[in-house]
MARDO-675090 format. One record per residue (C-alpha): x, y, z; chain; residue number from 1. Coordinates in Angstrom, 2 decimals, m for minus. Example, Ala and Ser with C-alpha at 12.3 -4.5 7.8 and 13.67 -1.06 7.14 Angstrom:
<rs>
R 12.30 m4.50 7.80 A 1
R 13.67 m1.06 7.14 A 2
</rs>
This chain:
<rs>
R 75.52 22.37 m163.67 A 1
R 74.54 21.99 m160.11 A 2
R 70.95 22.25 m160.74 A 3
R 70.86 19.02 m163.12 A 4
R 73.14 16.95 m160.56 A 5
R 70.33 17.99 m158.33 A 6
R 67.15 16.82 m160.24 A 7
R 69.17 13.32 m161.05 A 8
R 69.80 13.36 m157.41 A 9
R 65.66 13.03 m156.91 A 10
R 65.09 10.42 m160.15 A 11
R 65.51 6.80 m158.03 A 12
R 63.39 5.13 m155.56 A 13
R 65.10 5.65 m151.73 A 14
R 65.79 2.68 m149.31 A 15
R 62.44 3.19 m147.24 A 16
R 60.06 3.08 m150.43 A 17
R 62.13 m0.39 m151.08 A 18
R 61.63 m1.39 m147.39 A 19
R 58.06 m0.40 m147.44 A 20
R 57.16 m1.98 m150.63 A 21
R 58.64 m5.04 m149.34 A 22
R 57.10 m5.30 m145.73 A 23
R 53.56 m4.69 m148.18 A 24
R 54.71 m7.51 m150.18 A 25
R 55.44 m9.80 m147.30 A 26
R 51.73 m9.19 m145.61 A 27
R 50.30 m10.22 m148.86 A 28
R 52.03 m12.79 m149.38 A 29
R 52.00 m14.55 m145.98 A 30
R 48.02 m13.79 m145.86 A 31
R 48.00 m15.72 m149.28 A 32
R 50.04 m18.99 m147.75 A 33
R 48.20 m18.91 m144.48 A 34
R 44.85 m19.04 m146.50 A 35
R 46.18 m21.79 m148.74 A 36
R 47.71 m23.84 m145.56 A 37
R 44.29 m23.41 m144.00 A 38
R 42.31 m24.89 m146.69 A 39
R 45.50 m27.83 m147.14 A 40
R 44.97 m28.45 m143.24 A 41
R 41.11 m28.46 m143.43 A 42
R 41.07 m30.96 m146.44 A 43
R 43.80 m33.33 m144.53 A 44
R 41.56 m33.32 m141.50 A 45
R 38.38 m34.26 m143.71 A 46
R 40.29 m36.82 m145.14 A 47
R 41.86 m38.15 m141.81 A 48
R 38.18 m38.17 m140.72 A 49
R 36.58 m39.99 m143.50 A 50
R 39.51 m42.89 m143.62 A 51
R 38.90 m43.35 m139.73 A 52
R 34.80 m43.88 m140.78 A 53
R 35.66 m46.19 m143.31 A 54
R 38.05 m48.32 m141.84 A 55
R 35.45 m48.97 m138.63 A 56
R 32.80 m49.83 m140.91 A 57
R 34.89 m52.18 m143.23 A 58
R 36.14 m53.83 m139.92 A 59
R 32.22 m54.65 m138.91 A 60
R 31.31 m55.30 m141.60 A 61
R 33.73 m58.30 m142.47 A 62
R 33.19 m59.01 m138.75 A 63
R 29.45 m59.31 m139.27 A 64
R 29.36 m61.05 m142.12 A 65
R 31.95 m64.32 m140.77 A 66
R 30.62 m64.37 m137.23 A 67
R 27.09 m65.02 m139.42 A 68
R 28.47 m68.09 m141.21 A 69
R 30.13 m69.09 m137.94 A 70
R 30.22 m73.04 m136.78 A 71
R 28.47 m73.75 m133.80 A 72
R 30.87 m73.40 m130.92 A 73
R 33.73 m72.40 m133.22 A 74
R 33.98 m68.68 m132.17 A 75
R 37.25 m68.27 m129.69 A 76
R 38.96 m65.38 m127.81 A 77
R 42.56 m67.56 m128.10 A 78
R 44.67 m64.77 m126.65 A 79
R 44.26 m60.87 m126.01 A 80
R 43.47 m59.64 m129.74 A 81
R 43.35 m62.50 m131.33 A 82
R 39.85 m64.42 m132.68 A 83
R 39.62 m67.60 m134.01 A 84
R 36.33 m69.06 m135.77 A 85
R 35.50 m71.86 m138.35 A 86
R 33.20 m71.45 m141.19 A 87
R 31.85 m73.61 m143.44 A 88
R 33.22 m73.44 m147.15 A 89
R 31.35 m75.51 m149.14 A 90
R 31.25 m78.37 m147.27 A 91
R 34.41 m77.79 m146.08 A 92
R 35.33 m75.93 m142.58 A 93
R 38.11 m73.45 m142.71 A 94
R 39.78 m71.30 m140.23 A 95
R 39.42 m67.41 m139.99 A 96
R 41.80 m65.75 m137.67 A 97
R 41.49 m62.24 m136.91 A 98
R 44.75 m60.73 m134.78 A 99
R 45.41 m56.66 m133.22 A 100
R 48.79 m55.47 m132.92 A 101
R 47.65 m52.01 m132.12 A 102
R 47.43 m50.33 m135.00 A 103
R 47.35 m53.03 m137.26 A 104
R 43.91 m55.02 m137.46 A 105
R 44.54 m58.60 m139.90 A 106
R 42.54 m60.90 m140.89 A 107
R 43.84 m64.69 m142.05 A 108
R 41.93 m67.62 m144.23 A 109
R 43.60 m70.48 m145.41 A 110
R 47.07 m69.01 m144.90 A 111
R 46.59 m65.86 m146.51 A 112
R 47.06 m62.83 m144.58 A 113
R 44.85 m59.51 m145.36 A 114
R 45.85 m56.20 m143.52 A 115
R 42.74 m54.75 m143.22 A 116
R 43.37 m51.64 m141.18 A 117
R 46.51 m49.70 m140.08 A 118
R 44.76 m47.21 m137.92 A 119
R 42.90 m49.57 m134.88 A 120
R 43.48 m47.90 m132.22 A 121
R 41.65 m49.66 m129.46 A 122
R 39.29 m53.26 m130.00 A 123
R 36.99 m54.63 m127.72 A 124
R 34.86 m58.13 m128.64 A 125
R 32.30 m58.63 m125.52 A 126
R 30.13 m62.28 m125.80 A 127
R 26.43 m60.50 m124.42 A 128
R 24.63 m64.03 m124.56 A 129
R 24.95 m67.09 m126.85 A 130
R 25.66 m66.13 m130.33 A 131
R 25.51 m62.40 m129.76 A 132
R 28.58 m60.49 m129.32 A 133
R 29.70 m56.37 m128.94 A 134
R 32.37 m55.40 m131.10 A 135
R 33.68 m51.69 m129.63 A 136
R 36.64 m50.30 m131.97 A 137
R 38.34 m46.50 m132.58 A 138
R 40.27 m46.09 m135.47 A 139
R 42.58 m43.25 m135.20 A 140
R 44.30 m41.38 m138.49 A 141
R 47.19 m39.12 m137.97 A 142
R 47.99 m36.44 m140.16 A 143
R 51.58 m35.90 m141.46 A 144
R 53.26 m32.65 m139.95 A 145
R 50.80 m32.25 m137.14 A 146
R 50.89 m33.49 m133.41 A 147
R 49.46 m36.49 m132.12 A 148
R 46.76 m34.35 m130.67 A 149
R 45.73 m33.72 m133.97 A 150
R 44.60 m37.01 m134.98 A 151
R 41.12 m37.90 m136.35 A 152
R 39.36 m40.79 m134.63 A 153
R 36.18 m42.47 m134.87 A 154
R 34.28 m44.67 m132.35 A 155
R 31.59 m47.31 m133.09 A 156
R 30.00 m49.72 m131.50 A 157
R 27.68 m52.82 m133.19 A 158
R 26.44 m56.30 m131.89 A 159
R 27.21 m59.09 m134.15 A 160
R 25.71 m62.39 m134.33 A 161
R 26.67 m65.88 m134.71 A 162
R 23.70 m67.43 m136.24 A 163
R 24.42 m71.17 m135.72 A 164
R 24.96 m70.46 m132.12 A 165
R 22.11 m68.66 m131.45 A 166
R 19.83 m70.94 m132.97 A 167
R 21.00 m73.86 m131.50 A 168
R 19.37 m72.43 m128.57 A 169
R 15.58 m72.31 m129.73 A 170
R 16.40 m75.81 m131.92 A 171
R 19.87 m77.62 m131.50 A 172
R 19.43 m79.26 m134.65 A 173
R 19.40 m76.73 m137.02 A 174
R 22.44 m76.24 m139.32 A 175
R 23.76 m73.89 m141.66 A 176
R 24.42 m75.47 m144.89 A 177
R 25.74 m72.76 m146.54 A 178
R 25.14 m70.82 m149.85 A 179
R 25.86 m73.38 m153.40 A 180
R 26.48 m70.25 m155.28 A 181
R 29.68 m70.08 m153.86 A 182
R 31.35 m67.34 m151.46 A 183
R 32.30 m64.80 m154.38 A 184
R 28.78 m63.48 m154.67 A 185
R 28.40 m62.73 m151.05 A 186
R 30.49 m60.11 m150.99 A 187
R 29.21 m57.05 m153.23 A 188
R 28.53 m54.83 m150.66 A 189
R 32.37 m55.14 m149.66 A 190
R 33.61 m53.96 m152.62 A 191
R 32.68 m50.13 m151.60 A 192
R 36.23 m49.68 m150.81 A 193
R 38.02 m50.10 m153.71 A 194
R 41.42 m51.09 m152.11 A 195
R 41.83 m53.45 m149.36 A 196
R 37.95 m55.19 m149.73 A 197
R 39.64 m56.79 m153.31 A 198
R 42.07 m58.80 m150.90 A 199
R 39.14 m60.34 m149.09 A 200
R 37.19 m60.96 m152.35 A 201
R 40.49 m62.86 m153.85 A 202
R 41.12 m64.58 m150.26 A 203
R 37.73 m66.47 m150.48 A 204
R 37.94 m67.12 m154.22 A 205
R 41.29 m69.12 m154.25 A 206
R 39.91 m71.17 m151.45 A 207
R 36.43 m71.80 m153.23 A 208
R 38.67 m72.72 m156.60 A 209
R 40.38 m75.38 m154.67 A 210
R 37.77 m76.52 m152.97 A 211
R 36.18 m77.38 m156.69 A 212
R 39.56 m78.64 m158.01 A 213
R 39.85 m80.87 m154.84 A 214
R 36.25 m82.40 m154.96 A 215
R 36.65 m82.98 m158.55 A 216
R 39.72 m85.05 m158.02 A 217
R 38.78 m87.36 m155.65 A 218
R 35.09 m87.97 m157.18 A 219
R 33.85 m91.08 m159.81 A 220
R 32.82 m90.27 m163.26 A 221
R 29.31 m90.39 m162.63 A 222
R 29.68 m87.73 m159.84 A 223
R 31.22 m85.72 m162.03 A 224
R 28.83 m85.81 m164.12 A 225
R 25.93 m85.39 m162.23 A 226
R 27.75 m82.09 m160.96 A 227
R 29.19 m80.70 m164.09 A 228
R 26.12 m78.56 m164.30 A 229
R 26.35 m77.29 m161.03 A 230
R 30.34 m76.51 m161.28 A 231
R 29.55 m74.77 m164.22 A 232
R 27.05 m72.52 m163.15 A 233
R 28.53 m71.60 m160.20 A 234
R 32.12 m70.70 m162.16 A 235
R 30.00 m68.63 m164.79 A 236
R 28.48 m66.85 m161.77 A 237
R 31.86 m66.35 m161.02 A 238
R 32.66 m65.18 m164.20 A 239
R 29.69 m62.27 m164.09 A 240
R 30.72 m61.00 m160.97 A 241
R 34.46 m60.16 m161.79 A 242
R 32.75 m58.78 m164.99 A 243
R 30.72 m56.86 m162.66 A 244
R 33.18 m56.17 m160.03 A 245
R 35.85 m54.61 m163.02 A 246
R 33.07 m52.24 m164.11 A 247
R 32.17 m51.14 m160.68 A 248
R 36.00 m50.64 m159.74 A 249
R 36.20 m48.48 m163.33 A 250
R 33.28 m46.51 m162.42 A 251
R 35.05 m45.54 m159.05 A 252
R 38.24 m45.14 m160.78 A 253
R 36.48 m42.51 m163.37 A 254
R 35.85 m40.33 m160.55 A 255
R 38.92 m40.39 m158.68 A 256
R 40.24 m37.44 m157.49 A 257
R 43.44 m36.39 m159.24 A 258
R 45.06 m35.68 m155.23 A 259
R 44.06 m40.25 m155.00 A 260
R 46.91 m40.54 m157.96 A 261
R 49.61 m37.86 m157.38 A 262
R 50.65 m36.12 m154.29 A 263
R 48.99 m32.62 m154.78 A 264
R 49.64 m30.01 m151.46 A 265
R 48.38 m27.18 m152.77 A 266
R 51.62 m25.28 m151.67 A 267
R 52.23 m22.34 m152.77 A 268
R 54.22 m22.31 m155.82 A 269
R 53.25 m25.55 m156.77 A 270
R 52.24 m26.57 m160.43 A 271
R 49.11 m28.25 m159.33 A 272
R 47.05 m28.03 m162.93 A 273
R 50.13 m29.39 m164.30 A 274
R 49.95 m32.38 m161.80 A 275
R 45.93 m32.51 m162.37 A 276
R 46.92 m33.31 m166.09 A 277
R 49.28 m35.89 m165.27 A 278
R 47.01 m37.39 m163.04 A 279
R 44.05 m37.48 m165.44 A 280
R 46.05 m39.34 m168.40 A 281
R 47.21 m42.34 m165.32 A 282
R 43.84 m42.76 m164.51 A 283
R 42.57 m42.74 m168.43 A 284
R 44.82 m45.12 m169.04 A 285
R 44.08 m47.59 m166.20 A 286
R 40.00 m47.43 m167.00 A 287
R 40.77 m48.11 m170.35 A 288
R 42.44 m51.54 m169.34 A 289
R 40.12 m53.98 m170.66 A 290
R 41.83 m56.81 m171.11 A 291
R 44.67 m58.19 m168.82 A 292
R 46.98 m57.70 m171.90 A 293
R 46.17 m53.86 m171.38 A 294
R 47.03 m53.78 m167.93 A 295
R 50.65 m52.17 m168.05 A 296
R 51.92 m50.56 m164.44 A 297
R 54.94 m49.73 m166.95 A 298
R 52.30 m47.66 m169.13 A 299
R 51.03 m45.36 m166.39 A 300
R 54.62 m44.92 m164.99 A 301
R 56.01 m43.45 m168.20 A 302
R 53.11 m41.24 m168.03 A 303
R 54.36 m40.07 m164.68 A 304
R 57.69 m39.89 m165.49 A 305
R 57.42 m37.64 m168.33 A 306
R 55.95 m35.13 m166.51 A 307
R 58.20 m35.62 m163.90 A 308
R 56.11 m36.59 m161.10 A 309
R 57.23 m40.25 m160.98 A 310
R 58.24 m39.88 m157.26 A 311
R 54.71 m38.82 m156.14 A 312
R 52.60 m41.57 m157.32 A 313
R 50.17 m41.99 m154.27 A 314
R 50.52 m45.73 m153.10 A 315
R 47.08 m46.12 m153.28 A 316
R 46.69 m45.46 m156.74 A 317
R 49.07 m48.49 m157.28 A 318
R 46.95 m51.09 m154.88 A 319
R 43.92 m49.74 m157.37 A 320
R 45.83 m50.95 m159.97 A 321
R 46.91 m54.29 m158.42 A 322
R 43.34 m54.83 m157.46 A 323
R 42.02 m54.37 m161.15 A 324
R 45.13 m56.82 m161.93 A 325
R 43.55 m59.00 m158.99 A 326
R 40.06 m59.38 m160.82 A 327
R 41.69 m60.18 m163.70 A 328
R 43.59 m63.04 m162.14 A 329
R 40.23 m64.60 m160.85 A 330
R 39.08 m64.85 m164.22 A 331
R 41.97 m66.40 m165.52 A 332
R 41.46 m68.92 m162.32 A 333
R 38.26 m69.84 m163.24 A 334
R 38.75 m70.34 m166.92 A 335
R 41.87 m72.63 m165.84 A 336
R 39.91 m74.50 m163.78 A 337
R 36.94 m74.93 m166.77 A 338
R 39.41 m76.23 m168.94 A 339
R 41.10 m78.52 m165.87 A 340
R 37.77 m79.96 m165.78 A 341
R 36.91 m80.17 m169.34 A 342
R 33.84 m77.68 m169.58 A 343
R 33.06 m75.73 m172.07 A 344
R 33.79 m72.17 m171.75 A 345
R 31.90 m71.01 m174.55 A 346
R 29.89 m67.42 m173.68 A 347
R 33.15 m66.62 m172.04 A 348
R 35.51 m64.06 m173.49 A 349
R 38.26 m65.66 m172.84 A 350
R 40.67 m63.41 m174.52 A 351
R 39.90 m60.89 m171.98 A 352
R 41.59 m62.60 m169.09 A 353
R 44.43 m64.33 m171.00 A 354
</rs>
């Protein structure tokens, strides 16, 4: 009897094997979430990095392109951070405004207001000689859960021209007179950044659409006619660059990374493939919009719903979306105004914009 009550005494595994198992356990572990927190921190710094780059060079480049198509004399400093120029529009002069409220950066034609940066962090314009100006900017991105310190900012410089101003210097009758084809196609190298360059694109549309609407109104018959031609081939131009500008935007779309649609950590413990999936049927099903009637934000949200992610939809998947729904809009504007002026729209699908 007492020798089996001492061999069940020995079967078991004794408080210090648990304790030691556990302390191995717990090295393993925390080396496995400090690796994975590395590599989370290293790709939020990239990012942080590459948004700061981005932002700078989409501020220039706006910059550069307006202060080019500048009105003689029109360029003003009206208060600390805030630039005022006129440019000409077809024949008709309208008024850009750009404004800083460190660390917002805007940028206003005909009334409508475009955000174009949240991260400005400091904004210089300098006037070197006539027509010629420095524009010295740092954007700064902060990452979420880290210390100011931690930021990511980027510094550039770039001289900018005003070419009516300049000019005027070597012959002070020289004019601008602007390009017939209309603003739209001016600005395919803006469209790079997928989100906020569509606001720009649709800011100088709807003022080129009224514009036509406006000139059309208050001409005679016979100048109507003698620019029906020209109306129309600049709103078919139109039409090929949305056409243009919707392919582009799916192309960029395609290769979205899944962490662009839904809010993927890489935690530990978290279902990321699961979330992958989720995000690769959202972004299937916005590339395959092509039509307006397709275009359903109610669609892709059921998608993310029934998986269960419907709270981690990355805002900037959704201004994607509203920017494809943007494109659309523009051709429905220029169809409208086809049929507002009686032209023929034939060679235009118009069932894709309706």
């Amino acid at each position: 009897m007492d020798c089996r009550i001492f061999k069940m005494k020995n079967i078991g595994i004794t408080l210090v094997e648990v304790l030691v198992a556990f302390f191995i356990l717990t090295l393993i572990s925390g080396g496995i979430f400090f690796l994975l927190r590395e590599a989370s921190l290293k790709n939020s710094i990239s990012e942080a990095r590459s948004i700061a780059k981005q932002e700078a060079g989409k501020i220039l480049s706006v910059m550069q392109h307006d202060f080019a198509q500048a009105k003689l004399g029109s360029i003003k400093v009206d208060e600390p951070g805030k630039i005022g120029l006129d440019i000409d529009s077809g024949g008709r002069v309208e008024k850009i405004v750009y404004s800083w409220h460190s660390p917002k950066f805007y940028r206003t034609l005909a009334g409508k207001e475009w955000l174009m940066s949240e991260h400005l962090e400091n904004f210089l314009l300098t006037r070197q000689a006539t027509g010629q100006y420095i524009v010295e900017l740092e954007t700064k991105v902060r990452i979420d859960g880290l210390t100011n310190d931690s930021a990511q900012s980027h510094s550039q410089n770039q001289m900018i021209v005003s070419r009516e101003d300049s000019t005027s210097l070597i012959d002070p009758n020289w004019r601008d007179v602007g390009d017939v084809n209309g603003i739209m196609s001016t600005h395919g190298d803006l469209m790079g950044g997928i989100r906020d360059d569509m606001n720009m694109v649709s800011q100088n549309f709807t003022n080129e659409l009224k514009k036509i609407k406006d000139d059309a109104a208050s001409a005679t018959v016979d100048q109507i006619m003698e620019k029906t031609e020209q109306i129309r081939s600049t709103l078919f131009k139109n039409i090929e660059n949305i056409n243009s500008k919707i392919e582009n935007l799916d192309g960029q779309i395609a290769n979205m990374a899944e962490e662009g649609i839904i809010n993927i950590t890489h935690k530990l413990f978290e279902r990321t493939g699961r979330k992958k999936e989720c995000a690769a049927k959202m972004r299937q099903i916005l590339v395959g919009a092509k039509k307006s009637t397709d275009l359903k934000w109610d669609q892709i949200e059921a998608v993310a719903n029934d998986y269960g992610y419907g709270s981690e939809v990355q805002s900037s998947f959704k201004s994607i979306f509203q920017a494809k729904k943007d494109l659309f809009g523009a051709g429905s504007e220029v169809i409208k105004t086809l049929d507002d002026l009686k032209i023929s729209t034939e060679g235009i699908d118009r069932g894709k914009f309706s």
